[in-house]
NUBA-984089 format. One record per residue (C-alpha): x, z, y. Coordinates in steps of 0.1 Angstrom, whole numbers. Each point is the difference from the previous one (the first is absolute). Layout:
N
<site x="X" z="Z" y="Y"/>
...
***
This chain:
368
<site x="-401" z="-228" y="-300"/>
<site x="-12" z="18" y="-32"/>
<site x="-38" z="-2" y="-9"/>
<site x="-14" z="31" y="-19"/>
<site x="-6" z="-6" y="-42"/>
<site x="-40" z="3" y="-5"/>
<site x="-10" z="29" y="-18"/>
<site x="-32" z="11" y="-16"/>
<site x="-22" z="8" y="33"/>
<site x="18" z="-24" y="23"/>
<site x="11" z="33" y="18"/>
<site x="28" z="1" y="25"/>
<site x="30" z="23" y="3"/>
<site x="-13" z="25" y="25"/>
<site x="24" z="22" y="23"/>
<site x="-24" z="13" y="28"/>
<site x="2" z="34" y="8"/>
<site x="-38" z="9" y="-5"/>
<site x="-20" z="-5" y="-9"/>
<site x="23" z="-14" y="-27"/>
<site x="3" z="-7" y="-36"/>
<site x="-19" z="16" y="-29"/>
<site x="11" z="-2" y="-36"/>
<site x="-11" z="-26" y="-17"/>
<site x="-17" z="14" y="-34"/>
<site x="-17" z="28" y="27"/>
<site x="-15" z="-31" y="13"/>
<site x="-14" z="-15" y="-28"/>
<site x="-13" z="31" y="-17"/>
<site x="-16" z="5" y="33"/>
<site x="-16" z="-35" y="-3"/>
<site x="-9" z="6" y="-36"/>
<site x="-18" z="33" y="13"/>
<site x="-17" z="-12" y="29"/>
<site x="-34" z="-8" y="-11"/>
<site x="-5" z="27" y="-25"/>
<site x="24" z="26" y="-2"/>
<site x="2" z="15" y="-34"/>
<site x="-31" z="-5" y="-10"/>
<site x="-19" z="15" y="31"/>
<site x="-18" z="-35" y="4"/>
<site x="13" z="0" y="38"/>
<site x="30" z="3" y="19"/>
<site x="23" z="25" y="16"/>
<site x="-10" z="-8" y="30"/>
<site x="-37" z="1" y="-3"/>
<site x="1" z="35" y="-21"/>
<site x="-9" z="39" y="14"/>
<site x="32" z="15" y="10"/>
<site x="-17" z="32" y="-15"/>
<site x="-9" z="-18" y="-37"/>
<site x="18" z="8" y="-33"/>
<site x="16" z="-36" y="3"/>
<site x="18" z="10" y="30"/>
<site x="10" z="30" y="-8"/>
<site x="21" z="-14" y="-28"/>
<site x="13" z="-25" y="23"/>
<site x="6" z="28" y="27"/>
<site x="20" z="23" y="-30"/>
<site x="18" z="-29" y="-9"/>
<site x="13" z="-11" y="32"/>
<site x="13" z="35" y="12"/>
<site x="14" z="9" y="-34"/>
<site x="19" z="-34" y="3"/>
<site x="16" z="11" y="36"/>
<site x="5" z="36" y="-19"/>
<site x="20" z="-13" y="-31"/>
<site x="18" z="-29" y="21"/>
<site x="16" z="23" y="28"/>
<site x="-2" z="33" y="-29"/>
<site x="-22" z="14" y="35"/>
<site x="-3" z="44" y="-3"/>
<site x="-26" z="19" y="-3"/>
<site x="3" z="12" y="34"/>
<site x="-10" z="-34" y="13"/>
<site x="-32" z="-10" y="4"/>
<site x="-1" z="-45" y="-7"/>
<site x="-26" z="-15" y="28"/>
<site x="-13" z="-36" y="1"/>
<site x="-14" z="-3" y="38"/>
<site x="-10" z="-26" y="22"/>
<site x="16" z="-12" y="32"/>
<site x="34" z="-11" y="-18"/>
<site x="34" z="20" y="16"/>
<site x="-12" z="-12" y="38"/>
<site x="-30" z="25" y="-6"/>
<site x="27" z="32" y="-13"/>
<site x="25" z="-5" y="33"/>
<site x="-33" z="23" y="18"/>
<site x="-10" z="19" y="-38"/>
<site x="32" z="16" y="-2"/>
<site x="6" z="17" y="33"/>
<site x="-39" z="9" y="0"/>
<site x="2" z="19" y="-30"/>
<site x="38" z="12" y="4"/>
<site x="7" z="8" y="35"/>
<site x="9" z="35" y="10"/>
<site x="-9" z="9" y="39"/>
<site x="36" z="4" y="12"/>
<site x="19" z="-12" y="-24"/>
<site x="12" z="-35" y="7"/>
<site x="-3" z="-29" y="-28"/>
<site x="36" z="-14" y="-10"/>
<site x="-4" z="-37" y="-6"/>
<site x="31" z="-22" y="-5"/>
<site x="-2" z="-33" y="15"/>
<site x="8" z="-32" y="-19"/>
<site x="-18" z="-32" y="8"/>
<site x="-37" z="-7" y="9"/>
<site x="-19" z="24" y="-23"/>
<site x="14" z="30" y="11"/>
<site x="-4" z="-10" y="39"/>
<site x="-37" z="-7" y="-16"/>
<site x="2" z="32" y="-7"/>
<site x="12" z="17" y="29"/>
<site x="-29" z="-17" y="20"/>
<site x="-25" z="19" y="-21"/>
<site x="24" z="31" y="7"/>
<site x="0" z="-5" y="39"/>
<site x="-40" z="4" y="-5"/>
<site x="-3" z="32" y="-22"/>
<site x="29" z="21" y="-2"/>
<site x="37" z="11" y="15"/>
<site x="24" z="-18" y="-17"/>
<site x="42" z="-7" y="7"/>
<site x="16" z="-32" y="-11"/>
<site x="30" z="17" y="-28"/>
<site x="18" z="-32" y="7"/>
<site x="-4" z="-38" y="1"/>
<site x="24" z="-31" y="-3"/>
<site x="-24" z="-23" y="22"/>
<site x="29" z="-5" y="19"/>
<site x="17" z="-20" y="-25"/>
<site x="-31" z="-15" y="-9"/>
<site x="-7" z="24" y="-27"/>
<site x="24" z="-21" y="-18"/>
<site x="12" z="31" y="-20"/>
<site x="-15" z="35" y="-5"/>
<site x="11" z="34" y="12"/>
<site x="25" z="21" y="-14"/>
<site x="-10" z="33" y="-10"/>
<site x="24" z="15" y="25"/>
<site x="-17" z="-21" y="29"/>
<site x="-34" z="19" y="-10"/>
<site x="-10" z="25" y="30"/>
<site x="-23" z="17" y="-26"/>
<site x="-20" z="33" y="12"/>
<site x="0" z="22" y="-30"/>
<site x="-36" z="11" y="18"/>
<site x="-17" z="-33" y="0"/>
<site x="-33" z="-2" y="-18"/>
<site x="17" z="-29" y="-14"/>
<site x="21" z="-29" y="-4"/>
<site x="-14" z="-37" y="-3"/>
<site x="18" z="-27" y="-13"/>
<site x="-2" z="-37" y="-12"/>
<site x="12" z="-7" y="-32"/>
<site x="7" z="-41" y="3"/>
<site x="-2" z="-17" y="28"/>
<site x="-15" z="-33" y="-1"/>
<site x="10" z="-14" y="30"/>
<site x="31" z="15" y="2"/>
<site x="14" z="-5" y="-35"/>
<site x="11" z="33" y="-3"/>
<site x="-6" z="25" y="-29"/>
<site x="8" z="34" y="-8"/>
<site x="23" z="6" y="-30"/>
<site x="4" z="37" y="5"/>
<site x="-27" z="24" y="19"/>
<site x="10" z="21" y="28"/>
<site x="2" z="37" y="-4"/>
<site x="-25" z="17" y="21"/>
<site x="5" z="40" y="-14"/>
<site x="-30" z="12" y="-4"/>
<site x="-26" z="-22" y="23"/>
<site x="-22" z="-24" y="-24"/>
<site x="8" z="-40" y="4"/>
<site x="-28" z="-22" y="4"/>
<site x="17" z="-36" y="-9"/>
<site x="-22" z="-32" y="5"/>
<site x="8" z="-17" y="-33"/>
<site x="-24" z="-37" y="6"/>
<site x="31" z="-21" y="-9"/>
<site x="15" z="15" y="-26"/>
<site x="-19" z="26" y="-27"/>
<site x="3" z="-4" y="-32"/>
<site x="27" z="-22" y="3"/>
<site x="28" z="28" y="-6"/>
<site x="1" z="35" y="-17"/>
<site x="-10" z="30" y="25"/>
<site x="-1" z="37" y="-2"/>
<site x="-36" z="4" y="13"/>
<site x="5" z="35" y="1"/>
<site x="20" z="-5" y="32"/>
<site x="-25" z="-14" y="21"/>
<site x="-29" z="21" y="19"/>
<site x="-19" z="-37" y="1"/>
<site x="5" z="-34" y="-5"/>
<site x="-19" z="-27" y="4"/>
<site x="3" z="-35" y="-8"/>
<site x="-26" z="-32" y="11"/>
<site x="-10" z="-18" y="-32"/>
<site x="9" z="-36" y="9"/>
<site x="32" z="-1" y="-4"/>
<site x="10" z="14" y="-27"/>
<site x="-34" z="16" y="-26"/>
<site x="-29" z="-23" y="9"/>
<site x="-21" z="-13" y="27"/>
<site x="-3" z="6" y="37"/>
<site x="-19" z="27" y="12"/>
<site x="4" z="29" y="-20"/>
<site x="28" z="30" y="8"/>
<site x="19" z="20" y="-30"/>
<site x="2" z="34" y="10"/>
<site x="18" z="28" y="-15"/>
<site x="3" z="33" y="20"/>
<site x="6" z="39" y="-14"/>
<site x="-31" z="13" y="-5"/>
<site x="14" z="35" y="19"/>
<site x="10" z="-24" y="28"/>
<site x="-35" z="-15" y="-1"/>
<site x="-15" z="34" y="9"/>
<site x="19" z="0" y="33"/>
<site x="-28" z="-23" y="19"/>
<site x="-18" z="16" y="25"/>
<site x="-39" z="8" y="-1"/>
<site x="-2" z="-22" y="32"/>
<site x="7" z="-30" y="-21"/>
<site x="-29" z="-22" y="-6"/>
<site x="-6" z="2" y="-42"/>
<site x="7" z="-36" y="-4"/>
<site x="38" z="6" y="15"/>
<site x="7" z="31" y="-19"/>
<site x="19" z="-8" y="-32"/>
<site x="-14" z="29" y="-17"/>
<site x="-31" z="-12" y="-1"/>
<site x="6" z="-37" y="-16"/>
<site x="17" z="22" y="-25"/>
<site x="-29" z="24" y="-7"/>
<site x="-17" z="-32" y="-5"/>
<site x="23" z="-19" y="-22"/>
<site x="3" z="-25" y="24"/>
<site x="-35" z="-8" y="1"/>
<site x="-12" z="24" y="32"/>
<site x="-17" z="-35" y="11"/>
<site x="0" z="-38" y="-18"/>
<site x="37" z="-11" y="-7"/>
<site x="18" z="-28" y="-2"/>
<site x="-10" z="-3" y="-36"/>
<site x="18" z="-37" y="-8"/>
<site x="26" z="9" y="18"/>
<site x="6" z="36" y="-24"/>
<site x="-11" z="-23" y="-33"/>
<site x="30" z="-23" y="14"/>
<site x="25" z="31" y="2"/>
<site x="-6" z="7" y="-32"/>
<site x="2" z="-30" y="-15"/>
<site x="33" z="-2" y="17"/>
<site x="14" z="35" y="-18"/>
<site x="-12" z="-13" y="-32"/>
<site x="26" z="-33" y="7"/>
<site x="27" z="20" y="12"/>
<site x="-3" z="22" y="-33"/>
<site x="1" z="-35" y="-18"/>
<site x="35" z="-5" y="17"/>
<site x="14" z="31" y="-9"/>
<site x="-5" z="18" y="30"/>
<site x="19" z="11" y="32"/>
<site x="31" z="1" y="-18"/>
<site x="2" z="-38" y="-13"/>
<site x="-18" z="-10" y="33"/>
<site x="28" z="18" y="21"/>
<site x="22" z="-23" y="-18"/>
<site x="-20" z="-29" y="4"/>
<site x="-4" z="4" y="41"/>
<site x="39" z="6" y="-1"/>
<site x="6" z="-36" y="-15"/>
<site x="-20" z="-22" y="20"/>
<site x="14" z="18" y="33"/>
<site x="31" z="-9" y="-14"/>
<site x="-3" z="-34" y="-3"/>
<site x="-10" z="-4" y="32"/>
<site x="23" z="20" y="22"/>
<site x="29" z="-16" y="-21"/>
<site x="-11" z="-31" y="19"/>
<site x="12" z="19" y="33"/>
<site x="27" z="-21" y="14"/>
<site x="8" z="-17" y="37"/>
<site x="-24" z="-24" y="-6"/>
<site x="-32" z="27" y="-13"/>
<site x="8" z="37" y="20"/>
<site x="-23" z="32" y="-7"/>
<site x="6" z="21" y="32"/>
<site x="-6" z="32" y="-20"/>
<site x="24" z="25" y="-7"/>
<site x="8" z="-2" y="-41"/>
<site x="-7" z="36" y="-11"/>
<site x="-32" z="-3" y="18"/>
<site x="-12" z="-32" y="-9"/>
<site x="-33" z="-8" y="-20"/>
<site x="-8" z="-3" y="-35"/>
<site x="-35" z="-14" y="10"/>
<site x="2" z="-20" y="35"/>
<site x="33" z="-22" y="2"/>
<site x="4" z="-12" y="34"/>
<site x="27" z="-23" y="18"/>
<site x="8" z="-31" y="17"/>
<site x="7" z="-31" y="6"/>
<site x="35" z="-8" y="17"/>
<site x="-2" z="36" y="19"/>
<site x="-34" z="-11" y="8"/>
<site x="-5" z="-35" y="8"/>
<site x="-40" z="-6" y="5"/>
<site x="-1" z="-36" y="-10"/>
<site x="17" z="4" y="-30"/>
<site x="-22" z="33" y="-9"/>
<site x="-28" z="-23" y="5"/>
<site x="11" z="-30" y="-15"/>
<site x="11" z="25" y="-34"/>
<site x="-39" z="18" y="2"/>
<site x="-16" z="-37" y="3"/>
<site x="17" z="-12" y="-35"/>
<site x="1" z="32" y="-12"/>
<site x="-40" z="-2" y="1"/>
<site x="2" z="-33" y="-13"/>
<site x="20" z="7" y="-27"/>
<site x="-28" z="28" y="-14"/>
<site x="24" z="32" y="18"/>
<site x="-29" z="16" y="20"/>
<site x="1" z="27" y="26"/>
<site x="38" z="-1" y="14"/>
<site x="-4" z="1" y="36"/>
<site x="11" z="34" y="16"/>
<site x="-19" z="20" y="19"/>
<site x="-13" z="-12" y="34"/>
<site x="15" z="27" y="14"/>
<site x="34" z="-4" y="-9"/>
<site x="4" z="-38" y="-11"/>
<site x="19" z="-9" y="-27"/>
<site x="-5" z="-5" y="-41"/>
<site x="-9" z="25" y="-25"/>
<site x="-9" z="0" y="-37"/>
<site x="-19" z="28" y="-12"/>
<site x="8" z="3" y="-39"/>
<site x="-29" z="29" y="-8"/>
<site x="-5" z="13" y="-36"/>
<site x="-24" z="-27" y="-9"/>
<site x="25" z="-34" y="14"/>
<site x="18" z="-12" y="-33"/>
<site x="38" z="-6" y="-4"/>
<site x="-10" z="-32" y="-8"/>
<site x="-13" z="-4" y="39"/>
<site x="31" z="19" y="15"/>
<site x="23" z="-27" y="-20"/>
<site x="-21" z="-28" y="12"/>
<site x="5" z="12" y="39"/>
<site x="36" z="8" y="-7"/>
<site x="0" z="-34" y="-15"/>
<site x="-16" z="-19" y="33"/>
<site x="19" z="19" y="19"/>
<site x="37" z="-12" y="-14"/>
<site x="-17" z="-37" y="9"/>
<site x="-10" z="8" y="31"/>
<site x="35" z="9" y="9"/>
<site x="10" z="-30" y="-13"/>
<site x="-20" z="-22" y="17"/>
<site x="3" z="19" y="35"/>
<site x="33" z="18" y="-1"/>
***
């Protein structure tokens, strides 16, 4: 089988699904900065999140995330901790209405995350689901039993397990979406303007694990009941800039290190473009031998899955094993549903998508 070319760092092509792969030059400016950043004669991570250093670091991170998704004024940009697990209970605290049910659309494993935080806090109707077809495409908007009264509607953007992404945005009239966007922001344009909240967990597509994106209307924000402890009410992070206690202050210098790189590339536009390719190479390798089991229109730019033979174990095993071996990290599908899957993220290179696409055409070769 093929053995991966050495490169500068010895690094591996990695496809996990997050935490996953980072840019490369973020990386090594990181490194560069680590020690002494900018001349502060310490690092990031040892410096007051209330110093002049980190304000500039705090400015430039949120005016990256401003500029990249051309975010409105009416939206407030929060860096918070507890990554998109932490939001799944932030949201209906602060958004709830008493008596007016939450829509949320089921589509994989982070929206029945989210609907077990629901159960807890708030009334809340399922608008629709394909769970059984194994959420293997997404609802149509004329499946969507949608309560033009609901405090509002949640959704999930991409589905990492599933493999499913939305292309298009269901209309919901005039109820605000809340859209859990871990998997894929930044990776496409978006009219933020359209969305009451989202929220996105770092590690999978801006920076390191353990840090949540937020953006949320700042008129919407002011729905959150007094009853709401400070630390869950959004308004208050965004009195405080993000600061109402410590933050995850590497985690917000990584962000914006990450906006300054996708700048470099050209932004959203070119890196549309870019996500469109490598998905392309791979689902072009779709045949009797390699099967994705998701519906085309709805399949993902970021998290490819499929099979092996219709799901043959041994050989899924066998192709992860030399996979591995061959410097193709982080293939094995979810435990949950079994499988393969490549998650091609901003940050993985053609170069990496070629080289899987590549092993893969061998593999079926060798085991076809």
């Amino acid at each position: 089988m093929m053995t991966l070319t050495k490169n500068k760092y010895d690094r591996i092509f990695n496809f996990s699904a997050g935490p996953a792969a980072l840019p490369e030059p973020v990386l090594e400016k990181a490194r560069e900065e680590l020690l002494n950043f900018q001349g502060a004669g310490m690092s990031v991570m040892e410096m007051s999140h209330r110093s002049k250093e980190f304000d500039g670091v705090m400015e430039n991170a949120e005016a990256g995330v401003r500029q990249i998704l051309n975010v409105p004024e009416t939206h407030a940009i929060l860096f918070l901790q507890g990554g998109a697990t932490h939001q799944f209970a932030m949201v209906p605290m602060n958004l709830y209405i008493p008596g007016k049910p939450v829509d949320i659309i089921n589509t994989g494993v982070w929206t029945k995350k989210a609907i077990t935080e629901l159960k807890v806090l708030t009334e809340y109707n399922v608008a629709a689901t394909t769970e059984d077809e194994k959420f293997s495409r997404l609802p149509l908007q004329e499946e969507l039993k949608l309560n033009p009264e609901a405090s509002y509607v949640h959704l999930c953007s991409n589905n990492t397990v599933a493999g499913t992404q939305y292309k298009t945005f269901p209309e919901t009239g005039n109820v605000p979406v809340v859209a859990d966007m871990s998997s894929d922001i930044v990776s496409r344009r978006l009219d933020v303007s359209k969305f009451g909240v989202i929220f996105a967990g770092a590690q999978k597509n801006i920076g390191p694990a353990g840090l949540a994106l937020v953006i949320i209307d700042k008129e919407l924000a002011e729905r959150c009941p007094a009853t709401v402890p400070n630390f869950f009410q959004y308004r208050h992070h965004i009195k405080n800039d993000s600061r109402f206690n410590t933050p995850p202050t590497f985690g917000i210098y990584m962000v914006g290190l990450v906006m300054d790189w996708l700048k470099e590339q050209g932004g959203l536009e070119v890196i549309e473009q870019h996500n469109e390719t490598k998905a392309k190479v791979l689902y072009d390798l779709m045949n009797d031998f390699y099967t994705c089991p998701i519906k085309e229109e709805d399949r993902s730019l970021m998290n490819v899955v499929f099979r092996v033979q219709g799901g043959n174990e041994e050989l899924e095993a066998k192709f992860v094993k030399e996979a591995t071996a061959a410097g193709l990290s982080g293939l094995k599908g979810h435990r949950l549903v079994g499988g393969l899957r490549a998650s091609i993220y901003n940050a993985q290179p053609l170069e990496g998508v070629q080289a899987l696409a590549d092993f893969m055409k061998e593999f079926q070769k060798q085991n076809g």
